[in-house]
Structures are given as C-alpha cells and as structure tokens.
N, C-alpha and C positions, 0 to 999 in steps of 0.2 A: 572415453568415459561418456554414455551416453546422455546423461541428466547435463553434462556440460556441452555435448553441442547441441541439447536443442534450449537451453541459454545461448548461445551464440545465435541461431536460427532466430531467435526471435528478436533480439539486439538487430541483426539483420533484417529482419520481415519489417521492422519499425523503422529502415534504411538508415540506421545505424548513427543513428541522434547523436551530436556530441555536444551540443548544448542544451541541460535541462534545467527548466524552473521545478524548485523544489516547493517539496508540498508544506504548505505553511498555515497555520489555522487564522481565520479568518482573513487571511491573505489569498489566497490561491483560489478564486472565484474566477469565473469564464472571462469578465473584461479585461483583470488582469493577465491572465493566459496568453489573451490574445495579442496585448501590449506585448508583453514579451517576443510572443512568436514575431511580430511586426517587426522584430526589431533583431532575430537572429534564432530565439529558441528554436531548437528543432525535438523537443520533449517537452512536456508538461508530467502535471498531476494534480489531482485534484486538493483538495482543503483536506485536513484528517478529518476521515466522518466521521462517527459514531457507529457501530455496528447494528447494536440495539433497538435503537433512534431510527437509523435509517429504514431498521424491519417493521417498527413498529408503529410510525408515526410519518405520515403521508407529508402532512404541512411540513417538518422537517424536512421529510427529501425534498417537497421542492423548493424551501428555503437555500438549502444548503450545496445543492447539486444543479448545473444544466451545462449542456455541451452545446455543440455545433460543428457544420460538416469542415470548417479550417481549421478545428481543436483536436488533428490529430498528429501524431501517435498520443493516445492519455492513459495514463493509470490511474484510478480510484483507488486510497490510499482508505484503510480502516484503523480505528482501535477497536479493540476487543478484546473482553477474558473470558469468551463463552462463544464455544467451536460451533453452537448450531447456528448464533444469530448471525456470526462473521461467516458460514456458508449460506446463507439465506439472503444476506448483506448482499455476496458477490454474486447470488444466480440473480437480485434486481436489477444489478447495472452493468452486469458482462455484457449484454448486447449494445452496448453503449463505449465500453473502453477496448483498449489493446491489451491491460492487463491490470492485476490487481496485488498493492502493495499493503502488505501487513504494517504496522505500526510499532517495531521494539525499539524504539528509538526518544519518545518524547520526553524531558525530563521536567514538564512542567505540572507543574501543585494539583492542577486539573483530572494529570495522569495518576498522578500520584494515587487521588481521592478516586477516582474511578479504576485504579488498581489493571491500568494497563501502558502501553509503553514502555517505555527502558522500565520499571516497576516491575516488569514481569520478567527481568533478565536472570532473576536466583528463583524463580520459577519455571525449571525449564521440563517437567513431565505437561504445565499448559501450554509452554510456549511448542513445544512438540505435538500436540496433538492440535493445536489450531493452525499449525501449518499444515500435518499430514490432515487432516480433515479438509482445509481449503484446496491444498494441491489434489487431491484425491478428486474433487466434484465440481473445481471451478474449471469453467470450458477456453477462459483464456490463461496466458500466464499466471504466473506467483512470482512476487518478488518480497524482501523483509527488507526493511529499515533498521539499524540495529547500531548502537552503541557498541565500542571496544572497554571492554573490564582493565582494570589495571594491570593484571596481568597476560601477556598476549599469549600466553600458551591458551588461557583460559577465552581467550577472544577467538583463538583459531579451531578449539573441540567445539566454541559455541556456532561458529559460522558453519564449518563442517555439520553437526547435526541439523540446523534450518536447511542447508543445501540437500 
C-alpha cells in the first residue's frame, strides 16, 4: 500500500525516533525540547499552535514558536477548523519542521470554545477536508492526533478515513 510505506519512509528519514516528547500546550517550548532531547528524546513537537493566530498575528508566531539546528526531528502540531488558515499555517513553518501534526485529539474547554480537537471528531466532512487540504499542499509530512470513540469499530472507519 503506497500511502503506508511512504509513512514508514518518513518514521525512517527522521531515523526512526522511539522516544517522543508530546506536544503539550504551554509546555512544549524549545528549552523544554531541548531538556528532553539531553536526556534521551529522539522526537519532539511543538506546543499546539493555533492555526489562525499563527497566520495572522506575527507577535504570536514569535511568541509561541522557535526551533534550532539540535531541535531535530520536529513536528509543528496545529488546531484548526478552517482548511485555508491550517494550509497557510503549515506553508509558514514547513521550512522549519520535518512535519506537520494536525490536532483531533485535545479535550480541553479551550478546544472545546475554539470548536477544534477531539470537538471536531462527530465532525468528520471538516475533519476530512482539513487533512486532504493539508496533505494535498503541505511539502513535508502529515501526521493527526486523534482520540479513540467508545466504540472501536467507529475509532478504526475514523483512523482509516484521516489515513
């Protein structure tokens, strides 16, 4: 299946990390990264950004964003529930990561009111078109984050359609 080895290809391009610091909001900032990596990480990610924010508001990215040349393998991690600003998001900082991680996973009040992360999981004609919108135009990878439903038939049509 081809979408699956070149998922393997890139697990391997990134020399095949088996330790990663997850993306964590207001946590997962460069010093902290770098702690980790000191200490064994061989993956990172960035803080959940905002998609929006990040396109539309300078001060934000560089509040919220900076790498450096030992912060690699990294993935920039987004939320978003609008396909153009989360493609816009990932053409500013592709030249900067190894790849870029969608956000259906977050279940806090934040996400909730901003109507993306796991929120968007009984959403899935958005949750569908902001990944084929991202995978379609962003130049490095695509990865999701994503919660399991109570039901795991319904967790595995849902992983299957992101994949």
């Amino acid at each position: 299946v081809p979408h699956l080895e070149k998922a393997w290809a890139f697990f391997r391009s990134m020399g095949s990390p088996k330790y990663h610091v997850a993306p964590m909001v207001d946590q997962s900032e460069l010093p902290y990264r770098m702690l980790c990596r000191k200490y064994g990480a061989t993956c990172a990610y960035s803080p959940m950004l905002h998609a929006r924010l990040f396109c539309i508001d300078a001060k934000y990215r560089s509040e919220v964003w900076s790498t450096c040349e030992g912060d690699r393998p990294i993935l920039a991690q987004f939320c978003a529930n609008d396909p153009d600003y989360l493609v816009k998001a990932a053409s500013i900082i592709a030249p900067q990561v190894d790849g870029v991680d969608i956000n259906f996973g977050c279940p806090q009040r934040i996400a909730k009111r901003g109507y993306y992360g796991a929120f968007l999981m009984d959403d899935l004609d958005l949750v569908e078109k902001l990944v084929t919108g991202l995978s379609q135009s962003c130049p490095v990878p695509v990865t999701c984050k994503i919660r399991v439903f109570p039901d795991p038939a319904k967790t595995l049509a849902y992983a299957r359609m992101i994949e």
